[in-house]
C-alpha positions in Angstrom: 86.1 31.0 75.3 84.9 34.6 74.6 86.4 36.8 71.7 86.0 40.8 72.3 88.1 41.7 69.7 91.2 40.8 67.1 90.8 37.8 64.9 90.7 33.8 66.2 91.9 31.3 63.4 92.1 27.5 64.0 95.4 27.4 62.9 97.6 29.3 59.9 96.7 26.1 57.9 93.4 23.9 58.2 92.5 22.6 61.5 90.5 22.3 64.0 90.8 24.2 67.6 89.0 22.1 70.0 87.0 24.2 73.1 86.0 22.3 76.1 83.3 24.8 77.2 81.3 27.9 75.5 82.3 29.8 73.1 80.9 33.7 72.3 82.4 35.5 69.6 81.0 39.0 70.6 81.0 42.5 68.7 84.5 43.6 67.7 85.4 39.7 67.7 86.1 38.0 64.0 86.5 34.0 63.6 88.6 33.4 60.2 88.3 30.4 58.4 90.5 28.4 55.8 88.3 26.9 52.8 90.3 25.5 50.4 88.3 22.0 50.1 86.3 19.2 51.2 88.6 17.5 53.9 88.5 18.7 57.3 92.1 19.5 59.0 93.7 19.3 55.8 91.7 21.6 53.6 89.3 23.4 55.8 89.3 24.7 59.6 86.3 24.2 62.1 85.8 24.9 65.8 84.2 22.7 67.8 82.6 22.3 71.4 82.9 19.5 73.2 81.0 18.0 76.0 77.0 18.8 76.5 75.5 21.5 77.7 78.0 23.9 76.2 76.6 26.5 74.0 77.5 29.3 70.9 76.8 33.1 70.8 78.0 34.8 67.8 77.4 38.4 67.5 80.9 38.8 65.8 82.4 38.9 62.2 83.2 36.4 59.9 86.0 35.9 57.4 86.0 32.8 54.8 89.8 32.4 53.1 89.7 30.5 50.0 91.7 30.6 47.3 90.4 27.4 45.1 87.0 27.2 42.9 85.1 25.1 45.2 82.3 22.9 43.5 78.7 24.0 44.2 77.4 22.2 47.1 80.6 21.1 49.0 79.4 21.7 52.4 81.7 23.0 55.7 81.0 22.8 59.3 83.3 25.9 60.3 81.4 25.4 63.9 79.9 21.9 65.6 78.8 21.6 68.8 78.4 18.5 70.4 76.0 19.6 72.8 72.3 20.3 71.8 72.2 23.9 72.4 71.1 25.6 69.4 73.1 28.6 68.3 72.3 32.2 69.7 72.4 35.1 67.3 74.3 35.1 63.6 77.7 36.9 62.3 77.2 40.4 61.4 75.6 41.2 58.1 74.9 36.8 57.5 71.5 36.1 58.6 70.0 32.9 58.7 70.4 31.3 55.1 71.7 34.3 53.6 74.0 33.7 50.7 77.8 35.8 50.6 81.0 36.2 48.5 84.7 35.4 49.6 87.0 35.0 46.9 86.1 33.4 43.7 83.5 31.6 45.3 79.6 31.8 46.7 78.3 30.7 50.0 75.4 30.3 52.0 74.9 30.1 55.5 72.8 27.8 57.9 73.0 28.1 62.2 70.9 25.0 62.0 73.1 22.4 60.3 74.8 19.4 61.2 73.0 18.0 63.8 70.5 20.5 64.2 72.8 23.4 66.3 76.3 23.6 63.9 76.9 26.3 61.4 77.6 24.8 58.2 78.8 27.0 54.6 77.8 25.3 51.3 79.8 26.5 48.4 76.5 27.9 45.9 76.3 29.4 42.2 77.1 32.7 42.1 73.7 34.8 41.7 72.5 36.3 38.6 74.1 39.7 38.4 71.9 42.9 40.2 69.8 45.2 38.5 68.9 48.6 39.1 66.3 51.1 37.8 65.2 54.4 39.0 61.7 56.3 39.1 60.7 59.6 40.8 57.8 59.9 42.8 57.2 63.3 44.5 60.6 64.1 43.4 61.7 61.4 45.3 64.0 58.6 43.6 62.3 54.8 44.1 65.3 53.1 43.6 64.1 49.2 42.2 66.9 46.2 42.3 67.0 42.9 41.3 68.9 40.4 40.8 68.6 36.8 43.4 67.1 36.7 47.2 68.9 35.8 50.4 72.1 37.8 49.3 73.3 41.5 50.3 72.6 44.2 48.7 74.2 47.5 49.0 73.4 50.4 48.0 75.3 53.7 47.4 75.2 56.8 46.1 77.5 60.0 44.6 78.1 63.3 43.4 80.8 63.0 41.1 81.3 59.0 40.4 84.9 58.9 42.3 83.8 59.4 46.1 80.8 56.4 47.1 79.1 56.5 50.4 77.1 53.7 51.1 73.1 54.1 52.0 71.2 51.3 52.9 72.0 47.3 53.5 69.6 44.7 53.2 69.1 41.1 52.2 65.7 41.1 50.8 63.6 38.0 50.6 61.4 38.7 47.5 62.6 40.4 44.1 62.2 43.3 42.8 63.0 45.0 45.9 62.3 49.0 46.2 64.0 51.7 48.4 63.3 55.3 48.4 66.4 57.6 48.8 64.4 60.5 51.2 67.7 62.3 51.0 68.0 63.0 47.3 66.6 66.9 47.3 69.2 67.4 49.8 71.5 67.3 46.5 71.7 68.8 42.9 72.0 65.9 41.8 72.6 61.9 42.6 74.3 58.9 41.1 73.2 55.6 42.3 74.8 52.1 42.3 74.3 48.7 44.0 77.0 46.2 44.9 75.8 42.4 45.5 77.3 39.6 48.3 78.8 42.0 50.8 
């Protein structure tokens, strides 16, 4: 099964869709997921390979549905494979381990979980809210944030607080973290902010 584009779901409620073959979710493509608790089918949805030899390429999005408080470290294997192909590639902007936001709730992200090749979400804390400080260094802004590793940052920036445009994107691995905004003299002036999990 390859996904170009649109949005594949294992079902409007919890389920599992069942693929007999290999399955590439490629740019443009999105796999949605229902977590609403611990039990798979009935509260959360996973796609699974069957058969060896089969193998998954994500290069797509990913979008995590969940309404309820989940309890940190209930764990959900949104992909298995029952081959032993590890997985090729990661969904766009979760890298290996990285931790994200959907909902109330806090996740983190492993390719390598299950039996080694299946992409597993753990519900985790939420992390500590960011920080961010400014110095100038030949009248450049050294923009410093903080806050916890293996989550998104974002940072963006303004002219008159109403109208945000978004900078840079990273998911740093050590704290405090520095970026240099080289297009600050471009402007009379700059407000900054940073936005965590996205």
């Amino acid at each position: 099964l390859t996904v170009n584009g649109g949005a594949i779901a294992p079902g409007n409620s919890p389920g599992t869709l069942t693929i007999a073959g290999n399955f590439s979710l490629n740019a443009g493509g999105t796999l949605q997921v229902e977590l609403f608790g611990p039990t798979l089918n009935s509260q959360y949805d996973q796609l699974a390979l069957t058969g060896a030899g089969h193998t998954i390429t994500l290069a797509g999005a990913l979008n995590v549905i969940t309404t309820n408080s989940l309890p940190v470290g209930t764990t959900f294997v949104i992909i298995t494979n029952a081959g032993s192909a590890a997985v090729s590639g990661t969904f766009v902007g979760h890298p290996q381990g990285s931790g994200f936001a959907a909902g109330s709730n806090w996740f983190r992200i492993n390719y390598n979980g299950g039996i080694g090749n299946d992409v597993v979400l753990t519900s985790i804390a939420a992390p500590p809210a960011p920080s961010l400080t400014a110095q100038t260094t030949n009248g450049l802004p050294n923009l410093m944030f903080g806050g916890a590793t293996n989550v998104n940052y974002q940072v963006l920036a303004s002219t008159n607080l109403v109208n945000w445009m978004p900078l840079v994107t990273t998911n740093p691995p050590a704290l405090p973290f520095v970026w240099t905004d080289l297009q600050a003299t471009n402007y009379l002036f700059r407000f900054y902010r940073v936005l965590i999990g996205l």
